[in-house]
Structures are given as structure tokens and as C-alpha cells.
C-alpha positions as CSV (number, residue, x, y, z in Angstrom):
1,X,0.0,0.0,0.0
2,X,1.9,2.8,-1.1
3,X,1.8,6.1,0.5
4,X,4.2,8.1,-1.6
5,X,4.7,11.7,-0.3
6,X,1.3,12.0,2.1
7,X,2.1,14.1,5.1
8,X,1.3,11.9,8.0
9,X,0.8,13.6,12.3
10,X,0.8,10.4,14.5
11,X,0.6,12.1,18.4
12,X,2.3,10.1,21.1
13,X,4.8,9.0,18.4
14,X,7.9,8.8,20.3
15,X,7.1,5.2,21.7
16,X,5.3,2.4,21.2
17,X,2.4,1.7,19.2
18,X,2.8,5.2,17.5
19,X,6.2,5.0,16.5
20,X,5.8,1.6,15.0
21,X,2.9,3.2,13.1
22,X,5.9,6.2,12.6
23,X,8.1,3.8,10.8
24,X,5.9,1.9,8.6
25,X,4.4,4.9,7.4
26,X,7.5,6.2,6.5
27,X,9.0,3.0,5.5
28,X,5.8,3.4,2.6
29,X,6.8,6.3,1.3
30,X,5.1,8.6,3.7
31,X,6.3,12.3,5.4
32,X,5.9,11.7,8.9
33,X,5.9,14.1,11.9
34,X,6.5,12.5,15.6
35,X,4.1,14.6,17.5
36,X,5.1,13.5,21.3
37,X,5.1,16.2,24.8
38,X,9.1,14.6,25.2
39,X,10.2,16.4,22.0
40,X,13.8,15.2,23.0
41,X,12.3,11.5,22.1
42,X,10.5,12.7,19.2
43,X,13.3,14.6,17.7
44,X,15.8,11.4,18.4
45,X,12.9,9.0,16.5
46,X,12.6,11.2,13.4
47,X,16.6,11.1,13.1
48,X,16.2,7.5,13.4
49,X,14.1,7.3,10.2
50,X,15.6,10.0,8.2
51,X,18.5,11.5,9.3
52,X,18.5,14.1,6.6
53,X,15.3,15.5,8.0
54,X,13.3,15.7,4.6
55,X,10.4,13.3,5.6
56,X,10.4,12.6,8.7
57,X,10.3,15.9,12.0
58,X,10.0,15.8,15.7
59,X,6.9,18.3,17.2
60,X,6.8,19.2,20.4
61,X,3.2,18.6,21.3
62,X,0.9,18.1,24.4
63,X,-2.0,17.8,22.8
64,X,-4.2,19.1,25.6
65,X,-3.1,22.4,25.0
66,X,-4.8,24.6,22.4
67,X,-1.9,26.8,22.0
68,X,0.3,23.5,21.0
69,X,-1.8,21.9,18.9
70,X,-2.5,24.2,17.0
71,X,1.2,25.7,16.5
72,X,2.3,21.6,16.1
73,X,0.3,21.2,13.0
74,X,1.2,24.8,11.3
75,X,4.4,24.1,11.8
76,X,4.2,20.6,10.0
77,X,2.0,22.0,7.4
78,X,4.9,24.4,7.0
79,X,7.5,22.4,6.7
80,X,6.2,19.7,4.5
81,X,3.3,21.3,2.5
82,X,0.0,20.0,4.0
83,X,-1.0,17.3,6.2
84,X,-3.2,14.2,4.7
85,X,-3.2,11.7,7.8
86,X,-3.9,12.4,11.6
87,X,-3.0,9.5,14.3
88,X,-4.2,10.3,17.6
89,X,-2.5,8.2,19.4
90,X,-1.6,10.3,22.5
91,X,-2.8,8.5,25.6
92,X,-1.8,7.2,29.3
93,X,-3.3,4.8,32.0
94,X,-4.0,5.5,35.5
95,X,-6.3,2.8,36.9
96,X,-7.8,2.6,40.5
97,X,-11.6,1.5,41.7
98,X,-14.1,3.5,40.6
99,X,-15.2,4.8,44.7
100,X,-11.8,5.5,45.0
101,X,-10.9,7.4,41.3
102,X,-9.1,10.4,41.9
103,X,-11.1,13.6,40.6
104,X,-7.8,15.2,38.9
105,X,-6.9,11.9,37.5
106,X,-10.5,11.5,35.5
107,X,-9.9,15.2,34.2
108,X,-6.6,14.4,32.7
109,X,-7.5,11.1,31.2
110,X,-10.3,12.7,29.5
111,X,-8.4,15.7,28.5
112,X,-5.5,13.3,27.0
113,X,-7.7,11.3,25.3
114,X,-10.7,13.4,23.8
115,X,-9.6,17.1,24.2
116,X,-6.4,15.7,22.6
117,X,-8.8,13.9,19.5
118,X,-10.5,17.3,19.3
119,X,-7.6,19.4,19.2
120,X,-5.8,17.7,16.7
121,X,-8.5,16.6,14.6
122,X,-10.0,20.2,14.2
123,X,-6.5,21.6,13.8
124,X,-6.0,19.1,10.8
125,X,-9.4,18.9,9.0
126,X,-8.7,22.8,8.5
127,X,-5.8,22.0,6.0
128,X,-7.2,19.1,5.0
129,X,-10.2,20.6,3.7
130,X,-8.1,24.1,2.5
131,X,-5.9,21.5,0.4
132,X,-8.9,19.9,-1.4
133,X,-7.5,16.5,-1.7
134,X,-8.8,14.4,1.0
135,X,-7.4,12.7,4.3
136,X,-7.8,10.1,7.1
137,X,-8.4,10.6,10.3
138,X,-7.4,7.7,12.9
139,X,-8.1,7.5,16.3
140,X,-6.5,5.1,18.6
141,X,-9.3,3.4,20.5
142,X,-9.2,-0.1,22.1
143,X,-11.3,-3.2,23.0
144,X,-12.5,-0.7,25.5
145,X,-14.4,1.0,23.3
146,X,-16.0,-1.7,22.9
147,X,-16.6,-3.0,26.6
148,X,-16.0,-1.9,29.9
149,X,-12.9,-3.5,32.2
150,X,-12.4,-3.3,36.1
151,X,-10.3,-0.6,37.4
152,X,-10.7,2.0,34.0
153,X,-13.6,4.4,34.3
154,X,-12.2,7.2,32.7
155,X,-10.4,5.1,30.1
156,X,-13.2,3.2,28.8
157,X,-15.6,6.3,29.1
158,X,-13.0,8.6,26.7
159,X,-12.2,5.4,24.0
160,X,-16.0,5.1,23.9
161,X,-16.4,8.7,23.3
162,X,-13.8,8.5,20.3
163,X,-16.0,6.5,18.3
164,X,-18.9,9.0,18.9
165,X,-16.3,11.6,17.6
166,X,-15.1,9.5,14.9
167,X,-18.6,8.9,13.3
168,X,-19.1,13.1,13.6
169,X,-15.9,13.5,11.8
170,X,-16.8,11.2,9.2
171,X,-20.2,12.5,8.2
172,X,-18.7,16.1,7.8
173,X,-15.5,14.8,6.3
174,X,-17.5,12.9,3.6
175,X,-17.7,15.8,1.5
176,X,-14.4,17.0,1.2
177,X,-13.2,13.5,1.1
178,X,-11.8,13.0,4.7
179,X,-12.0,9.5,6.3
180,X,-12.6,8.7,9.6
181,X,-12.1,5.2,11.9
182,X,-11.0,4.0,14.8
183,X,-8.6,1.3,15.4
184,X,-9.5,-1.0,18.8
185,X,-6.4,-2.9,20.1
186,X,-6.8,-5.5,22.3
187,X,-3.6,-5.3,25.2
188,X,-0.3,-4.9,23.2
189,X,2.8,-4.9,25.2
190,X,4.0,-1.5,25.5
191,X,4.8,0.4,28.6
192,X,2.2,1.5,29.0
193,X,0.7,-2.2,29.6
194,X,3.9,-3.2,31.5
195,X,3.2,-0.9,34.0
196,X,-0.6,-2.0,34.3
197,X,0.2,-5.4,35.5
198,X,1.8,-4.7,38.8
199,X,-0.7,-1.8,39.4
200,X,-4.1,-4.2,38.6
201,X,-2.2,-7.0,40.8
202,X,-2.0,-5.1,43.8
203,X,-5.2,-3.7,43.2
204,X,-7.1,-6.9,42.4
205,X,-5.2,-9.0,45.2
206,X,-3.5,-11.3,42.8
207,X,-0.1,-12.3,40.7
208,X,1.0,-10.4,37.9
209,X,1.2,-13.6,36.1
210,X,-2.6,-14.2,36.9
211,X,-3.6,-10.7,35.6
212,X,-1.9,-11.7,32.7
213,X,-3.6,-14.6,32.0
214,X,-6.5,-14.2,33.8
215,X,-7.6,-10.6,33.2
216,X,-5.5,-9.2,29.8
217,X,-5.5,-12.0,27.8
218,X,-8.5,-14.6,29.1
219,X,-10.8,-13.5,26.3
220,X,-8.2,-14.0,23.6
221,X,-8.4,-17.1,21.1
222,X,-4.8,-17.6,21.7
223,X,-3.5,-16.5,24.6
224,X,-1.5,-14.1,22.7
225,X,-0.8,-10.2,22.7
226,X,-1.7,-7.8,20.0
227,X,1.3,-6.9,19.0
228,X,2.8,-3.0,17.9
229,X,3.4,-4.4,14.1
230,X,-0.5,-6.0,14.3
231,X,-1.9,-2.2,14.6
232,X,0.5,-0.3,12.5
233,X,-0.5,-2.6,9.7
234,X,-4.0,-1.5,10.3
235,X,-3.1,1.9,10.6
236,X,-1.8,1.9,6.8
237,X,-4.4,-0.1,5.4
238,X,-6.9,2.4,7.0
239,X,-4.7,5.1,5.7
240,X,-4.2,4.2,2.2
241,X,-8.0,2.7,1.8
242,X,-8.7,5.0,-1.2
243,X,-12.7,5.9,-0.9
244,X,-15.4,7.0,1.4
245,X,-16.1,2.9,1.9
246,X,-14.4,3.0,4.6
247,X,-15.4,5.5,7.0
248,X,-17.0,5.9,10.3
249,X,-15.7,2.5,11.9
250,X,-14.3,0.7,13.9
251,X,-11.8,-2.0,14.1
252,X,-11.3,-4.1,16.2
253,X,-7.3,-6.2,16.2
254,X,-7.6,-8.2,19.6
255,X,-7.0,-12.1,18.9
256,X,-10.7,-12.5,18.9
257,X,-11.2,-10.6,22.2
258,X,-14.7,-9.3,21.6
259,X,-16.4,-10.4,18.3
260,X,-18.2,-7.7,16.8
């Protein structure tokens, strides 16, 4: 699936599931900007794709601030002529009981998650539609989107509320050609899981290897992660899928963990 020279934003890029989604972007022709709030590690990721800087950038970016957002994506459009694929991506995990959820906690998983969506998503539909050639919009959602887990109020609440926004964003897009969808991940190994396990262990009383087994990966046909490589893949074929066809869903890459 070739995406020769379109201008690709993934957020959260400087790890993980957005920088694999970085590099096989780029590595299909794509310009890519690593939008991360560590610009440091966003800077050191572009270099690793292209050190001569002429397709790949690092942007400093929290993408809960207005002010950021906005001057992230200008300075993209800027430096590489447009922008024709967002990937919000952005996102972190803080999980306790629900009687117990921390007030300032909820706000800033919300804000991460869906003021980040907004921000980036209005700030890119803007240039999208100004350049009059189309676009995709991805957002990173996850099995929780789908269905609710222990311990993650807030972070099933906001992945639910990306598909509301996706389906928005896909019935306005239509007409200037912009896609929409939502990819759903079941648990894929990144740090951000890692750091789950011992947190859900203490909290639910039991090993890590049972939360493993027990809680992340019981509804799985295979006992097996999703892995980073699984959900880039999707990313480009969602990416490159060249009609309104595909828009307004949802997909769901878990191992079988929830069937739609």
C-alpha cells in the first residue's frame, strides 16, 4: 500500500504503538511528523528514520493544550506542505476503583484522550479541507471502546467517546473526502501495559502472572498479545484505503477478544 509523499501527524509517536505506526508509514513512502510532549524523544525518532530530516520531524506537542496543537500542525504543514493523515494516538493509563478514582486523574485522562482527539483533529481537518485533496483521520481506541474493564472508568468512558467523535468527523469529512475510523487494540505490550500489571495485581489481590492470563488475555483465542506491528498494519491499510467505503468504523485487532 503505497503512500508516496502523504504528510502523515501520528501524536504520542515517540514510543510504542505510535512510533511503529511512525516507521511503517514512512517506511511506505510517507512524510511523517513525531508529534510527542518529550520532544527530546520525538526529535531522536525522526533522526532514526531519516537523518537528513526531509520526511520525517520531531513536534513538540501536548495535545491538551490549544496553543500547542495548533502551532504543532502549522508548523508541520509548514515544513512539508500539508497534512493528509492524523493519528491520535496520544494517551496514558491510570487505573484505581471507581469509589476510589481520583477527581484530577479523571480530568486528565479525559483531557488526553478526547480534548487531545478534538484538538488535533480540528486543527488538521482545516488544512485538509483548504488543500482539497482528501485525508484520514485515525483515532486510537481499544477493546475498550467496545466494553467496559475493572479498574478504567475514565479510560473506557473517553475510548467510547472517540467513536462518537469519529462517526461526527466522518459525516462532515465525507464531503471533502476526509475519512474517519478507529482502530480498537486488544492489550499490546508497550509500557504503557507493563506498567498495568503490577498496578491491577495489587489492586485486584492477585499475581501479575494471573492478571496476565486471567484478566488481559483470558478473552483472547490464543493467549497471545496484540502486538505493535498488528496495529501499525491497520493503521496503513486504513490510511491508504482509497474511498469513502471505509469510513465511520471501527476495528477491532484483539485475537478475537470481543467479536463484533
Amino acid at each position: 500500500m503505497s503512500m508516496q509523499n502523504k504528510v502523515a501527524v501520528i501524536t504520542g509517536a515517540a514510543s510504542g504503538i505510535g512510533k511503529n505506526i511512525a516507521k511503517v508509514f514512512f517506511d511506505n513512502g510517507a512524510k511523517v511528523a513525531i508529534a510527542d510532549l518529550d520532544f527530546k524523544a520525538a526529535e531522536a525518532v525522526a533522526r532514526e528514520l531519516d537523518r537528513s530530516g526531509e520526511r520525517a520531524m520531531g513536534v513538540a506537542m501536548d495535545v491538551t493544550s490549544e496553543a500547542q496543537v495548533e502551532a504543532g500542525i502549522a508548523a508541520v504543514a509548514a515544513q512539508f506542505g500539508g497534512i493528509d493523515i492524523l493519528v491520535s494516538n496520544a494517551g496514558i493509563q491510570i487505573v484505581a476503583p471507581m469509589e476510589s478514582y481520583d477527581f484530577a486523574n479523571w480530568k486528565k485522562m479525559l483531557a488526553i484522550h478526547l480534548d487531545g482527539a478534538f484538538l488535533t483533529t480540528r486543527a488538521c481537518l482545516k488544512l485538509m479541507y483548504a488543500k482539497g485533496s482528501g485525508g484520514s483521520v485515525i483515532y486510537m481506541g481499544s477493546v475498550h471502546s467496545k466494553e467496559a474493564s475493572m479498574l478504567k472508568a475514565p479510560y473506557v468512558t473517553a475510548k467510547h467517546g472517540l467513536i462518537g467523535l469519529c462517526k461526527v468527523v466522518a459525516k462532515e469529512g465525507a464531503a471533502h473526502g476526509v475519512r474517519a475510523n478507529v482502530i480498537c487494540p486488544g492489550f499490546v505490550r508497550t509500557p504503557l501495559v507493563e506498567k498495568q500489571i503490577p498496578e491491577q495485581a495489587k489492586a485486584l489481590g492477585i499475581s501479575e502472572e494471573a492478571v496476565i492470563k486471567n484478566v488481559m488475555l483470558k478473552e483472547t483465542v490464543d493467549g497471545e498479545f496484540t502486538t505493535v506491528d498488528d496495529v501499525a498494519q491497520t493503521a496503513l491499510f486504513l490510511a491508504s484505503f482509497p474511498s469513502n467505503a471505509l469510513t465511520g468504523q471501527s476495528i477491532v485487532v484483539s485475537h478475537g477478544w470481543f467479536m463484533q
